[in-house]
N, C-alpha and C positions, 0 to 999 in steps of 0.2 A: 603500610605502603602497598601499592597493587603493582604486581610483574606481569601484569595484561593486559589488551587492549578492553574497555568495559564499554556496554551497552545498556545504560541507565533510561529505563519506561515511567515517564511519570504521566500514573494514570489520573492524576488530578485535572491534568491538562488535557488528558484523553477525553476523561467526561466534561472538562466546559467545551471543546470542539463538540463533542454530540449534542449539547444545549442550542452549541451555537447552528449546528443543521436543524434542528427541530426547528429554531425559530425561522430560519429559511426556509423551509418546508411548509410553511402556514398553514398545519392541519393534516397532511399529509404523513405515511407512517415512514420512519428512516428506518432503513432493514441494516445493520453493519455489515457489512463484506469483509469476515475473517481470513479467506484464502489464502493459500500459501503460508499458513500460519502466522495472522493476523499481520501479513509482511512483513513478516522478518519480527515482528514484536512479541508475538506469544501468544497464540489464540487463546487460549484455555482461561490466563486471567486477565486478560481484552475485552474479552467474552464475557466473562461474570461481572467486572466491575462495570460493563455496558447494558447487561441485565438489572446491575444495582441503580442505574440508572433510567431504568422504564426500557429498554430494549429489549423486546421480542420475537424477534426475527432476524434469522442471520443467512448468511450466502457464503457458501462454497465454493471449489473447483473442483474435487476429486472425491469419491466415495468413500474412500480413504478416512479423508480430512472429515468429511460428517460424519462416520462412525468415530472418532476420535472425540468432536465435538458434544456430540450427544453422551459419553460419556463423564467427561469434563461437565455440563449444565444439566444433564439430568434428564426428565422427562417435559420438562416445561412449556422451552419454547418451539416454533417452526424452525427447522435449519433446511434452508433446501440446495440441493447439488447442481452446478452449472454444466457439468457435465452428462447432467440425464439419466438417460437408463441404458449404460452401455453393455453389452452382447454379455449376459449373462450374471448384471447389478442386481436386477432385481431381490432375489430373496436378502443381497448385505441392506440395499433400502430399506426392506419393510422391516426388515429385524431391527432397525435404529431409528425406526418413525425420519425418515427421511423423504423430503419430496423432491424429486429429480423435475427439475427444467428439461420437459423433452424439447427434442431440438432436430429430429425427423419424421416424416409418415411411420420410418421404422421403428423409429422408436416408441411413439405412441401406440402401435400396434403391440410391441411387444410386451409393455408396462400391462394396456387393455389383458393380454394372453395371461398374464400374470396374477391377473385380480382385481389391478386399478387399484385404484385408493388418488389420495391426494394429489395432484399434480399441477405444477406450473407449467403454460407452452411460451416457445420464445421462437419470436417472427423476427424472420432477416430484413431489414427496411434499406440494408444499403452497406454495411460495414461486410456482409460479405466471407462472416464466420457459419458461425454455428447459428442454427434457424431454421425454419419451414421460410421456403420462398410465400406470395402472398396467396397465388393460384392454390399450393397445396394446402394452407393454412385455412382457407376458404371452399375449401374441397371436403373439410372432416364434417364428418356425420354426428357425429356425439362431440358437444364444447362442451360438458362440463370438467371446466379448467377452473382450480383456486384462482390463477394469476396468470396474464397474458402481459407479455415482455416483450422489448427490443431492448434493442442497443445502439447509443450515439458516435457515430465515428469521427467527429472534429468538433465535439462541445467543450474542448478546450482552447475552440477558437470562436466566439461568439459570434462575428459575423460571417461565418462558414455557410453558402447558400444551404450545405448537405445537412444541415441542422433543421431550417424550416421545411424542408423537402423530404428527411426521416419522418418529424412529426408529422405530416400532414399523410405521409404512407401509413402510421402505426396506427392515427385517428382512424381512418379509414376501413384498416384491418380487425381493428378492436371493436369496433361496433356490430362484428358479426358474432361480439361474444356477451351480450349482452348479462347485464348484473355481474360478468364475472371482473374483479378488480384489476386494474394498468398499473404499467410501471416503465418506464421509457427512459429516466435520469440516476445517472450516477453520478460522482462530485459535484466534476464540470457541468454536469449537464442540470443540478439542483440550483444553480446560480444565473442561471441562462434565464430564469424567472419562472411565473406561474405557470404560464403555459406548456411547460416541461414536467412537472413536477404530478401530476393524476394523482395516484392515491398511495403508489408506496414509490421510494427513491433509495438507490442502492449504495451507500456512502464505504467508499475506502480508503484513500488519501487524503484526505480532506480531516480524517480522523486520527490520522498518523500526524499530521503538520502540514504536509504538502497543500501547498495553495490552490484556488480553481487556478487556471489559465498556465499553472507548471511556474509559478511564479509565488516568491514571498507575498501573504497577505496578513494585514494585521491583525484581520476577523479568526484567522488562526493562530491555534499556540502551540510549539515547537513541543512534538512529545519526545523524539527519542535524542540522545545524546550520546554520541559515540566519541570516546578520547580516551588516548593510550598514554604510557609513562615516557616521558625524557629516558633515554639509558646512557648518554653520554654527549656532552657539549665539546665540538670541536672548532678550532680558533684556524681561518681561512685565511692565506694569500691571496694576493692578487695574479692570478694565474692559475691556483687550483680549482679540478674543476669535483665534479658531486656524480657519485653514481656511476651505472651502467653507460657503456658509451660518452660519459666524460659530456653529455646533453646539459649540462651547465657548471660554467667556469666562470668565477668570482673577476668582480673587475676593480672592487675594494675588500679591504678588511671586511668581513664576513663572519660573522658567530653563529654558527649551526651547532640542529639540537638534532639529535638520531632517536627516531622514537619508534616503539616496539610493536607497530600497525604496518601492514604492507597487503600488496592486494589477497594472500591469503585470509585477512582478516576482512576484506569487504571493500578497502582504500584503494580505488578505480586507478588504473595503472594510465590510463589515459588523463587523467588529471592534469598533470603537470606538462604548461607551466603554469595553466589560471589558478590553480586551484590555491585555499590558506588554511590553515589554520587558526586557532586562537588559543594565547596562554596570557591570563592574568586579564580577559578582555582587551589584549592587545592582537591586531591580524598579523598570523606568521606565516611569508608565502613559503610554499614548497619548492625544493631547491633538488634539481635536477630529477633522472626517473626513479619512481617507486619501483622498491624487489620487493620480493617475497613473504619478509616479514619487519621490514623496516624502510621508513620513509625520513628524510632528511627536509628540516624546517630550516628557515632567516628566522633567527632570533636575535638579531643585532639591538634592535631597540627594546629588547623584553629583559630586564634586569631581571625580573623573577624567573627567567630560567635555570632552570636547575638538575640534575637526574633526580629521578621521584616526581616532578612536577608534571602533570596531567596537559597535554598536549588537546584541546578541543579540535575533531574533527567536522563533525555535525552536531549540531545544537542552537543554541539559542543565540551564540554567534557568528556562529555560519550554521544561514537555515538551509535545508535539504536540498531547497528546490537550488540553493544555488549552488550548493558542492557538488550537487548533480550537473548543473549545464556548465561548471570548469569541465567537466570531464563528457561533455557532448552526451546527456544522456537524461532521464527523469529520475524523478523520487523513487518511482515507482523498484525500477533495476537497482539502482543505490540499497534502498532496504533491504528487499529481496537475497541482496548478495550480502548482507551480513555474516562473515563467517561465525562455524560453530564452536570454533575457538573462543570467539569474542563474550568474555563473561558476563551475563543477564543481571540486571538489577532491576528491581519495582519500586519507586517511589509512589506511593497511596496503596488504598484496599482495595485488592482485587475484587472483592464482594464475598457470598458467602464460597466454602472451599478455595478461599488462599493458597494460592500458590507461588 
Protein backbone atom coordinates (compact mmCIF):
# COMPACT_ATOMS: atom_id res chain seq x y z
CA UNK A 1 0.00 0.00 0.00
CA UNK A 2 1.38 3.49 -0.67
CA UNK A 3 1.15 6.43 2.41
CA UNK A 4 1.75 9.16 -0.28
CA UNK A 5 0.62 11.05 -2.82
CA UNK A 6 2.55 9.33 -6.19
CA UNK A 7 3.50 10.87 -9.43
CA UNK A 8 3.63 8.09 -11.99
CA UNK A 9 5.68 9.14 -15.74
CA UNK A 10 4.89 6.81 -18.16
CA UNK A 11 7.45 7.46 -20.75
CA UNK A 12 5.69 5.17 -23.18
CA UNK A 13 3.31 7.75 -23.85
CA UNK A 14 6.01 10.43 -23.67
CA UNK A 15 7.62 8.98 -26.78
CA UNK A 16 4.41 8.35 -28.90
CA UNK A 17 3.63 12.21 -28.05
CA UNK A 18 7.20 12.97 -29.61
CA UNK A 19 6.20 10.64 -32.62
CA UNK A 20 3.27 12.31 -32.72
CA UNK A 21 5.24 16.04 -33.07
CA UNK A 22 7.54 14.75 -35.55
CA UNK A 23 4.79 13.88 -37.61
CA UNK A 24 3.36 17.43 -37.17
CA UNK A 25 6.59 18.81 -37.82
CA UNK A 26 6.74 17.41 -41.52
CA UNK A 27 10.50 17.35 -41.65
CA UNK A 28 11.41 19.85 -39.43
CA UNK A 29 13.62 19.02 -36.17
CA UNK A 30 11.57 18.86 -32.67
CA UNK A 31 14.16 20.08 -29.97
CA UNK A 32 12.40 18.95 -26.35
CA UNK A 33 12.23 21.66 -23.81
CA UNK A 34 13.25 19.98 -20.49
CA UNK A 35 13.30 23.16 -18.32
CA UNK A 36 12.31 23.31 -14.99
CA UNK A 37 13.13 19.76 -14.84
CA UNK A 38 11.38 18.29 -17.73
CA UNK A 39 8.05 20.14 -15.61
CA UNK A 40 7.96 18.84 -12.91
CA UNK A 41 8.57 15.05 -14.66
CA UNK A 42 12.30 14.58 -14.32
CA UNK A 43 14.71 15.80 -16.89
CA UNK A 44 17.35 13.34 -16.64
CA UNK A 45 15.19 10.19 -17.66
CA UNK A 46 12.80 12.49 -20.13
CA UNK A 47 15.78 13.28 -21.47
CA UNK A 48 17.31 9.79 -22.27
CA UNK A 49 14.32 8.06 -23.19
CA UNK A 50 13.60 11.20 -25.78
CA UNK A 51 17.21 10.64 -26.92
CA UNK A 52 16.22 6.80 -27.22
CA UNK A 53 13.85 8.02 -29.38
CA UNK A 54 15.96 10.10 -32.13
CA UNK A 55 16.10 13.47 -29.97
CA UNK A 56 18.96 15.59 -30.13
CA UNK A 57 18.51 18.73 -29.02
CA UNK A 58 17.15 20.01 -26.08
CA UNK A 59 16.26 23.61 -24.27
CA UNK A 60 16.71 24.85 -21.07
CA UNK A 61 16.18 27.86 -18.70
CA UNK A 62 18.92 28.15 -16.32
CA UNK A 63 22.72 27.16 -16.58
CA UNK A 64 22.13 25.42 -13.79
CA UNK A 65 19.71 22.98 -15.34
CA UNK A 66 22.33 22.56 -18.56
CA UNK A 67 25.19 21.63 -16.54
CA UNK A 68 22.95 19.13 -14.85
CA UNK A 69 21.73 17.98 -18.16
CA UNK A 70 24.86 17.54 -19.83
CA UNK A 71 25.86 15.46 -17.13
CA UNK A 72 22.81 13.14 -17.04
CA UNK A 73 23.31 12.55 -21.52
CA UNK A 74 26.79 12.81 -21.72
CA UNK A 75 28.69 14.46 -24.49
CA UNK A 76 26.14 13.81 -27.27
CA UNK A 77 23.63 16.04 -27.83
CA UNK A 78 23.06 20.18 -28.23
CA UNK A 79 21.45 21.35 -25.03
CA UNK A 80 21.18 25.10 -25.26
CA UNK A 81 20.31 27.70 -22.42
CA UNK A 82 17.29 30.21 -22.76
CA UNK A 83 18.79 32.21 -20.58
CA UNK A 84 21.98 33.20 -22.39
CA UNK A 85 25.18 34.29 -21.33
CA UNK A 86 24.45 35.84 -18.05
CA UNK A 87 27.07 38.29 -16.25
CA UNK A 88 29.65 35.93 -15.61
CA UNK A 89 28.18 32.16 -17.43
CA UNK A 90 30.42 31.98 -19.59
CA UNK A 91 33.24 29.81 -18.56
CA UNK A 92 30.00 27.09 -16.56
CA UNK A 93 28.97 27.28 -20.63
CA UNK A 94 31.90 26.15 -22.11
CA UNK A 95 32.95 23.76 -19.50
CA UNK A 96 29.52 21.71 -20.33
CA UNK A 97 29.42 22.29 -24.10
CA UNK A 98 26.39 24.54 -23.72
CA UNK A 99 25.00 26.98 -26.07
CA UNK A 100 23.36 30.09 -24.60
CA UNK A 101 20.37 31.87 -26.55
CA UNK A 102 21.88 35.30 -26.41
CA UNK A 103 19.15 37.61 -25.95
CA UNK A 104 21.18 41.11 -25.86
CA UNK A 105 23.87 43.31 -27.73
CA UNK A 106 25.25 42.60 -24.17
CA UNK A 107 25.25 39.60 -24.15
CA UNK A 108 26.61 38.73 -27.41
CA UNK A 109 29.44 40.94 -26.75
CA UNK A 110 30.33 39.31 -23.76
CA UNK A 111 30.03 35.40 -25.02
CA UNK A 112 32.38 37.23 -28.46
CA UNK A 113 34.89 38.71 -25.12
CA UNK A 114 34.90 35.07 -24.06
CA UNK A 115 35.82 33.14 -27.10
CA UNK A 116 32.57 32.49 -28.84
CA UNK A 117 31.87 29.22 -29.85
CA UNK A 118 28.42 28.13 -30.59
CA UNK A 119 25.63 30.22 -30.20
CA UNK A 120 21.86 30.73 -30.66
CA UNK A 121 20.41 34.63 -30.93
CA UNK A 122 16.76 35.14 -30.07
CA UNK A 123 14.81 38.20 -31.61
CA UNK A 124 11.83 39.79 -29.75
CA UNK A 125 8.93 40.01 -32.47
CA UNK A 126 6.39 41.13 -30.01
CA UNK A 127 6.04 38.90 -26.67
CA UNK A 128 8.18 41.48 -25.15
CA UNK A 129 10.64 39.16 -22.99
CA UNK A 130 13.94 38.27 -23.44
CA UNK A 131 15.36 39.29 -27.20
CA UNK A 132 17.29 41.81 -29.29
CA UNK A 133 14.74 44.25 -30.45
CA UNK A 134 14.79 44.08 -34.44
CA UNK A 135 16.85 47.39 -35.07
CA UNK A 136 19.60 45.88 -32.75
CA UNK A 137 19.43 42.34 -34.04
CA UNK A 138 20.08 44.06 -37.56
CA UNK A 139 22.75 46.28 -36.32
CA UNK A 140 25.32 43.02 -35.42
CA UNK A 141 28.22 42.94 -37.52
CA UNK A 142 29.24 39.31 -37.13
CA UNK A 143 25.71 36.57 -37.65
CA UNK A 144 27.47 33.69 -37.42
CA UNK A 145 24.64 32.26 -35.27
CA UNK A 146 23.73 28.16 -35.06
CA UNK A 147 20.03 29.20 -34.56
CA UNK A 148 18.07 32.41 -34.74
CA UNK A 149 14.67 32.43 -32.71
CA UNK A 150 11.64 34.07 -31.53
CA UNK A 151 8.88 33.59 -29.54
CA UNK A 152 4.82 33.28 -30.07
CA UNK A 153 2.90 35.22 -27.61
CA UNK A 154 -0.95 33.94 -28.43
CA UNK A 155 -0.26 30.56 -30.51
CA UNK A 156 -2.42 29.05 -28.20
CA UNK A 157 -5.00 31.14 -29.86
CA UNK A 158 -4.83 30.45 -33.53
CA UNK A 159 -6.74 33.16 -34.71
CA UNK A 160 -4.72 35.62 -32.65
CA UNK A 161 -3.86 38.71 -35.37
CA UNK A 162 -0.21 38.64 -33.00
CA UNK A 163 0.59 35.26 -34.50
CA UNK A 164 0.59 36.25 -38.48
CA UNK A 165 2.18 39.74 -37.37
CA UNK A 166 5.19 37.74 -35.06
CA UNK A 167 5.77 35.72 -38.23
CA UNK A 168 5.81 37.94 -40.67
CA UNK A 169 8.42 40.19 -38.21
CA UNK A 170 10.73 36.97 -37.48
CA UNK A 171 10.52 36.27 -41.64
CA UNK A 172 11.74 39.41 -42.08
CA UNK A 173 14.42 39.52 -39.23
CA UNK A 174 15.89 36.11 -40.17
CA UNK A 175 16.69 36.77 -43.66
CA UNK A 176 19.46 39.06 -42.38
CA UNK A 177 20.85 35.75 -41.31
CA UNK A 178 21.17 33.98 -44.13
CA UNK A 179 22.08 29.76 -44.20
CA UNK A 180 21.87 30.14 -40.45
CA UNK A 181 18.64 27.82 -39.22
CA UNK A 182 14.86 29.42 -37.68
CA UNK A 183 13.01 28.40 -35.19
CA UNK A 184 9.74 30.58 -34.33
CA UNK A 185 7.14 27.53 -32.84
CA UNK A 186 6.78 25.84 -29.74
CA UNK A 187 3.76 23.40 -28.95
CA UNK A 188 1.07 25.76 -29.76
CA UNK A 189 2.75 27.32 -32.14
CA UNK A 190 3.77 23.47 -34.15
CA UNK A 191 0.04 23.10 -34.85
CA UNK A 192 -0.70 26.56 -35.97
CA UNK A 193 0.72 24.59 -39.34
CA UNK A 194 3.44 24.73 -41.80
CA UNK A 195 4.07 28.06 -41.93
CA UNK A 196 5.20 28.15 -38.25
CA UNK A 197 7.13 25.33 -38.20
CA UNK A 198 11.06 26.62 -40.21
CA UNK A 199 13.45 24.21 -39.31
CA UNK A 200 13.60 23.43 -35.72
CA UNK A 201 10.12 23.70 -33.14
CA UNK A 202 10.60 23.78 -29.48
CA UNK A 203 8.13 21.19 -27.92
CA UNK A 204 7.04 21.25 -24.08
CA UNK A 205 3.66 20.54 -23.12
CA UNK A 206 2.46 19.02 -25.76
CA UNK A 207 5.04 16.31 -24.57
CA UNK A 208 3.95 16.15 -20.90
CA UNK A 209 -0.05 15.70 -22.12
CA UNK A 210 -1.00 19.13 -22.23
CA UNK A 211 -2.93 19.86 -25.46
CA UNK A 212 -2.15 22.81 -28.18
CA UNK A 213 -4.90 25.46 -27.37
CA UNK A 214 -4.59 24.63 -23.19
CA UNK A 215 -7.34 22.21 -23.97
CA UNK A 216 -7.66 17.99 -23.93
CA UNK A 217 -6.60 16.72 -27.40
CA UNK A 218 -6.89 13.13 -28.48
CA UNK A 219 -3.62 13.46 -30.73
CA UNK A 220 -2.13 13.57 -27.07
CA UNK A 221 -1.59 10.97 -24.45
CA UNK A 222 -1.80 11.82 -20.85
CA UNK A 223 1.87 11.17 -19.36
CA UNK A 224 1.86 11.95 -15.88
CA UNK A 225 -0.64 10.68 -13.23
CA UNK A 226 -0.84 12.22 -9.99
CA UNK A 227 -3.23 10.16 -7.09
CA UNK A 228 -2.95 9.96 -3.57
CA UNK A 229 -4.49 7.24 -0.86
CA UNK A 230 -8.03 7.36 0.78
CA UNK A 231 -7.00 7.84 4.63
CA UNK A 232 -10.40 7.78 5.98
CA UNK A 233 -14.11 7.73 4.69
CA UNK A 234 -16.44 9.89 6.58
CA UNK A 235 -20.52 9.55 6.43
CA UNK A 236 -22.05 13.33 6.03
CA UNK A 237 -25.33 15.07 7.31
CA UNK A 238 -27.34 17.23 5.95
CA UNK A 239 -25.86 20.27 7.37
CA UNK A 240 -22.34 19.45 7.94
CA UNK A 241 -20.23 21.31 6.27
CA UNK A 242 -16.15 20.33 4.87
CA UNK A 243 -13.08 22.10 5.60
CA UNK A 244 -11.75 25.54 6.29
CA UNK A 245 -14.32 28.19 6.44
CA UNK A 246 -17.10 25.58 6.45
CA UNK A 247 -17.02 26.67 2.16
CA UNK A 248 -19.23 23.58 1.65
CA UNK A 249 -21.99 22.06 3.51
CA UNK A 250 -23.80 18.91 2.56
CA UNK A 251 -27.41 19.31 1.60
CA UNK A 252 -27.76 15.28 1.42
CA UNK A 253 -26.30 12.19 2.85
CA UNK A 254 -22.82 12.72 1.54
CA UNK A 255 -19.87 9.84 1.62
CA UNK A 256 -16.52 11.73 1.73
CA UNK A 257 -13.07 10.32 1.26
CA UNK A 258 -10.06 12.35 2.96
CA UNK A 259 -7.04 11.80 0.89
CA UNK A 260 -3.50 12.48 1.70
CA UNK A 261 -2.69 15.40 -1.22
CA UNK A 262 -3.19 19.02 -0.27
CA UNK A 263 -1.74 21.92 -1.90
CA UNK A 264 1.76 21.16 -0.34
CA UNK A 265 1.77 18.32 -2.64
CA UNK A 266 0.89 20.38 -5.93
CA UNK A 267 -3.33 20.04 -5.49
CA UNK A 268 -4.14 23.90 -6.43
CA UNK A 269 -6.03 25.35 -3.48
CA UNK A 270 -7.92 27.21 -5.91
CA UNK A 271 -9.48 24.30 -7.27
CA UNK A 272 -12.44 23.92 -5.60
CA UNK A 273 -15.37 23.79 -6.39
CA UNK A 274 -14.83 22.71 -10.17
CA UNK A 275 -12.36 20.66 -9.64
CA UNK A 276 -12.77 16.00 -9.34
CA UNK A 277 -11.35 13.63 -8.97
CA UNK A 278 -11.55 9.91 -10.10
CA UNK A 279 -11.63 6.53 -8.07
CA UNK A 280 -12.39 3.33 -9.91
CA UNK A 281 -13.01 5.52 -13.31
CA UNK A 282 -15.71 7.02 -11.44
CA UNK A 283 -15.69 11.37 -11.19
CA UNK A 284 -15.25 12.42 -7.37
CA UNK A 285 -15.88 16.21 -7.08
CA UNK A 286 -13.99 17.87 -4.36
CA UNK A 287 -15.85 18.93 -1.38
CA UNK A 288 -15.08 22.09 0.16
CA UNK A 289 -11.31 23.85 0.47
CA UNK A 290 -8.14 22.11 0.16
CA UNK A 291 -5.38 22.44 3.32
CA UNK A 292 -2.23 21.63 3.37
CA UNK A 293 -1.97 18.11 3.12
CA UNK A 294 -5.38 16.80 2.61
CA UNK A 295 -8.24 17.35 0.27
CA UNK A 296 -11.75 15.91 0.98
CA UNK A 297 -13.57 14.00 -2.15
CA UNK A 298 -17.89 13.10 -2.98
CA UNK A 299 -17.47 9.57 -3.05
CA UNK A 300 -21.24 8.80 -2.71
CA UNK A 301 -21.60 6.91 -5.71
CA UNK A 302 -18.02 5.07 -5.67
CA UNK A 303 -18.70 1.83 -3.81
CA UNK A 304 -14.94 1.15 -4.42
CA UNK A 305 -13.90 3.51 -1.93
CA UNK A 306 -11.99 2.57 0.55
CA UNK A 307 -8.72 3.78 2.68
CA UNK A 308 -5.80 2.45 0.68
CA UNK A 309 -7.69 3.10 -2.36
CA UNK A 310 -5.79 5.65 -4.86
CA UNK A 311 -7.80 8.76 -5.37
CA UNK A 312 -6.80 9.87 -9.30
CA UNK A 313 -6.00 13.45 -9.42
CA UNK A 314 -4.45 14.11 -12.80
CA UNK A 315 -4.34 11.39 -15.25
CA UNK A 316 -6.06 9.89 -17.95
CA UNK A 317 -9.21 10.64 -16.14
CA UNK A 318 -8.89 13.89 -15.52
CA UNK A 319 -6.54 15.15 -18.09
CA UNK A 320 -4.23 18.18 -16.90
CA UNK A 321 -5.44 20.58 -19.10
CA UNK A 322 -8.61 20.27 -17.28
CA UNK A 323 -7.62 19.98 -13.56
CA UNK A 324 -5.75 23.04 -14.41
CA UNK A 325 -8.74 25.39 -15.75
CA UNK A 326 -10.93 24.05 -12.31
CA UNK A 327 -8.48 25.90 -10.59
CA UNK A 328 -8.07 29.00 -13.14
CA UNK A 329 -4.83 28.29 -14.30
CA UNK A 330 -2.58 25.90 -17.32
CA UNK A 331 -0.82 22.53 -17.36
CA UNK A 332 2.06 24.33 -17.52
CA UNK A 333 1.82 25.93 -13.30
CA UNK A 334 -0.08 22.63 -12.43
CA UNK A 335 3.20 20.35 -13.29
CA UNK A 336 5.58 22.68 -12.42
CA UNK A 337 4.12 22.86 -8.72
CA UNK A 338 4.31 19.28 -8.24
CA UNK A 339 5.57 18.94 -4.73
CA UNK A 340 8.89 17.23 -3.72
CA UNK A 341 7.19 15.18 -1.45
CA UNK A 342 5.10 13.59 -4.05
CA UNK A 343 6.88 10.09 -4.75
CA UNK A 344 8.24 9.69 -8.53
CA UNK A 345 7.39 6.68 -10.51
CA UNK A 346 8.71 5.58 -14.26
CA UNK A 347 6.66 3.56 -16.23
CA UNK A 348 8.88 2.43 -19.49
CA UNK A 349 12.80 2.85 -20.34
CA UNK A 350 14.23 5.82 -19.59
CA UNK A 351 17.00 4.90 -22.39
CA UNK A 352 20.38 4.07 -21.74
CA UNK A 353 21.50 5.25 -17.81
CA UNK A 354 17.99 4.41 -16.10
CA UNK A 355 17.11 6.28 -13.77
Amino acid sequence: MSFAARLTIDLDALAANYATLVRQAAGAEVAPVVKADAYGLGAAPVARRLMAEGANCFFVARVSEGVGLREALGAGPDIHVLDGCPDGAAPSLKASRLIPVLNSTEQVAAWRAAGGGQAALMIDTGLNRLGLGPADAAALTERDFSLVMSHLACADTPAHPMNRLQRERFVGIAALFPGVRRSLAASDGLFLGPDYTFDLVRTGICLYGGGPEGAPDARIRPVATFAAPVLQLRELRPGDSVGYGAAFTAAHPTRAAVVAAGYADGVLRASFPKAYGSLAGRPCPVLGRLSMDLTVFDVTDCPEARPGAMMELVGPNVPVDTAAAAAGTIAYELLTRLGARVERRYRGEPGPGRS
